[in-house]
Structure formats: C-alpha cells, structure tokens
C-alpha positions in Angstrom: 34.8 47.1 24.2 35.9 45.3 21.3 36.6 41.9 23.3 33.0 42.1 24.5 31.8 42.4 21.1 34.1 39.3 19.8 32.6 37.5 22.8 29.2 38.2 21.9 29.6 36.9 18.2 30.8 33.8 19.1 27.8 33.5 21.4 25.9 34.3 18.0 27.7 31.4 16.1 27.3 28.9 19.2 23.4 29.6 19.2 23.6 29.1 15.3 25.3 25.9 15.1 22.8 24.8 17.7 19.7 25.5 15.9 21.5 24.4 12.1 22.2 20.8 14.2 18.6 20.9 15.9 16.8 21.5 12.1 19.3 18.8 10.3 18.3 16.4 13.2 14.6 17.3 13.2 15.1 16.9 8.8 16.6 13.5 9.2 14.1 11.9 11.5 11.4 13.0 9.2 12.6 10.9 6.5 12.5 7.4 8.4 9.9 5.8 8.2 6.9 6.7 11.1 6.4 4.1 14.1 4.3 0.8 13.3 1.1 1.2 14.8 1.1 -2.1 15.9 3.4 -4.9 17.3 4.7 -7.0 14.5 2.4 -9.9 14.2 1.1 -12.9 11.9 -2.3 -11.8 9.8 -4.0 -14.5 7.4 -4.6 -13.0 3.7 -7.2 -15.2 2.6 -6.7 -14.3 -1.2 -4.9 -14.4 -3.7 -2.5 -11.6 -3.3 0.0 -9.3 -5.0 3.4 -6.8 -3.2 4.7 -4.3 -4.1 8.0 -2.1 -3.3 5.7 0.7 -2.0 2.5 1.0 -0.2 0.7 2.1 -3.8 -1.5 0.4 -6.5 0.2 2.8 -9.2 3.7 1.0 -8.0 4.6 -1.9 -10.0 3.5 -5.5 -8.2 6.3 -7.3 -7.3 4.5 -10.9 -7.8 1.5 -12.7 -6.2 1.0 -15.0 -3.2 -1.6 -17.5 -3.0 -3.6 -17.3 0.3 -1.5 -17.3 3.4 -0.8 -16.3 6.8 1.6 -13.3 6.9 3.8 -12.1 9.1 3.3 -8.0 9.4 6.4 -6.0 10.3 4.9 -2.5 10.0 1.5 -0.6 9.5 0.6 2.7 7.7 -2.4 3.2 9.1 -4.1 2.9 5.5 -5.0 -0.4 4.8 -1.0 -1.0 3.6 1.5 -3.6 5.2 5.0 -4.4 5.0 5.3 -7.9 5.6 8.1 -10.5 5.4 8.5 -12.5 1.9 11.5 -14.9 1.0 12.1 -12.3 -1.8 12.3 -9.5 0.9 10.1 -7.1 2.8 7.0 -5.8 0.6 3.9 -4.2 1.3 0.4 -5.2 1.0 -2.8 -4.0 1.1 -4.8 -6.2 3.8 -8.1 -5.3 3.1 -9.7 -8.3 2.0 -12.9 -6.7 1.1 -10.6 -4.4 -1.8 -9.1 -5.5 -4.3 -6.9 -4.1 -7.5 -7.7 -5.4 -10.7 -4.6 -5.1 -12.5 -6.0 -5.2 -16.1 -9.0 -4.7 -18.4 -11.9 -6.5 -17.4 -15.2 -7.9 -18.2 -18.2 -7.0 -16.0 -20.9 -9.6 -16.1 -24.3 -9.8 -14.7 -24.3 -13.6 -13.8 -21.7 -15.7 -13.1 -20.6 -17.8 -15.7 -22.2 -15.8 -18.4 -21.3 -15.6 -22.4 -21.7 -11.8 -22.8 -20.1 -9.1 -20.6 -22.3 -5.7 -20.0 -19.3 -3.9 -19.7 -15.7 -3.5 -19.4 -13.7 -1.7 -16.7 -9.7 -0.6 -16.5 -7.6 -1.6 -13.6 -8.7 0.0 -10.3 -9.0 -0.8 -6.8 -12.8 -2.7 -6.5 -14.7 -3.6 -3.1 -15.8 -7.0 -3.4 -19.0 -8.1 -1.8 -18.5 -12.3 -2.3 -16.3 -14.9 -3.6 -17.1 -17.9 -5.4 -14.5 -19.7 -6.9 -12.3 -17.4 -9.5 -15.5 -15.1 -9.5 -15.7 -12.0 -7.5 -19.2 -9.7 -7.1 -18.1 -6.4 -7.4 -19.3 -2.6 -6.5 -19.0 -0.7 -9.8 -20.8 2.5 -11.3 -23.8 0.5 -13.0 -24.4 -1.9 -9.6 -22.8 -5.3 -8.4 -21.1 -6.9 -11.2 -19.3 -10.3 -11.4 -15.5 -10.5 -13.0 -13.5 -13.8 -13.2 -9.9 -13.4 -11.7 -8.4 -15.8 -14.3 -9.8 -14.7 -17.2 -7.5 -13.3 -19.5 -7.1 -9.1 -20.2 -10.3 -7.9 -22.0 -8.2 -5.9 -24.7 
C-alpha cells in the first residue's frame, strides 16, 4: 500500500514540474517583444523627425533626422516604428499627419504674424499643411499656425 502511495506522489511532483515549466515558458514568451505586423521594409518620413528608446512621446527623444527614407524593422500596430539608425535601433512614430511638439509654443492665426493668440505645452498635434518651417495645426480654439524653429515660448 505504501509503495502505491510513493508512486502516486511522484506522479503528483512529475505533473507539477510540468505545469511550473509550462507557466515559466508561457511567462518568458510574454516578455519578448510581439511579432512585427509587417515584413521589414523601407518607409519615407517626409519630416523632420525625432527617436526615441521606446515607442512613447513621454520617453526622452533620442535626436532628430531630417526627412528620409527609413528602413522599418518592426511595427506596434499604433502608429510606432522601430527602425534602423547609425546610432542603433529606435522607434518612431510614422504618422506624418501627427506630430509632438516638444516645447512651449506660440499659436498664431496667420503665418508669419507679430502676435501669438495663444500658447500651448508640448503635446502630440495633427497637422493639416506644411509650408516651410510653418505647420497649420488642430488645437482647442480652431487651426492655428506654429513655426517649428522658433525658439521655446517660455
């Protein structure tokens, strides 16, 4: 009787070990990093463009690009890239018709004008048109032009 019950225990243990080995496998694959949702390919980024070491605005940029063909190794499915630099893999966001505006800036209702109507912290903007270093923007109080170069309002 007692050999049965020694036999059935180790059974017990055996089915353990399995299902411990089955949960740290199922653990590790959750931290990689999911399938790219598309082959790896070349994408044209036809602004001015900033990486960064994760697929966030909040995440410090990296540096900036000027315009350029890129070459995409993975997708998130979110509008975020990692793509190939000479300083290393980063991610992007390819949206073109987004933007983040990393600093205080001046909203104006003309290009070119003296006066600003308003001014608006760094956030992620949809731009409507391009002209030059101006962008038309979508804000709270209507389309509003900012200049890209101008320095931080504050």
């Amino acid at each position: 009787m007692e050999q049965g019950i020694g036999f059935i225990r180790k059974i017990i243990v055996v089915i353990m070990v399995v299902v411990i080995l089955t949960i740290i496998s199922s653990l590790r694959s959750c931290s990689q990093p999911p399938e790219a949702t598309v082959a790896e390919h070349k994408y044209p980024i036809i602004w001015e463009f900033g990486v960064y070491a994760v697929p966030s605005f909040r995440a410090e940029r990296i540096t900036n690009f000027a315009p350029q063909s890129v070459r995409v190794l993975h997708e998130n499915g979110d509008g975020w890239a990692l793509i190939y630099t000479v300083y290393g893999d980063y991610w992007v966001y390819l949206f073109e018709s987004m933007r983040y505006i990393d600093r205080y800036t001046r909203l104006f209702e003309n290009i070119g004008d003296e006066h600003h109507s308003c001014i608006i912290s760094p956030q992620v903007v949809k731009v409507w048109e391009r002209e030059g270093n101006w962008l038309l923007i979508d804000t709270w109080i209507g389309h509003k032009w900012i200049n890209i170069n101008e320095p931080v309002a504050w």
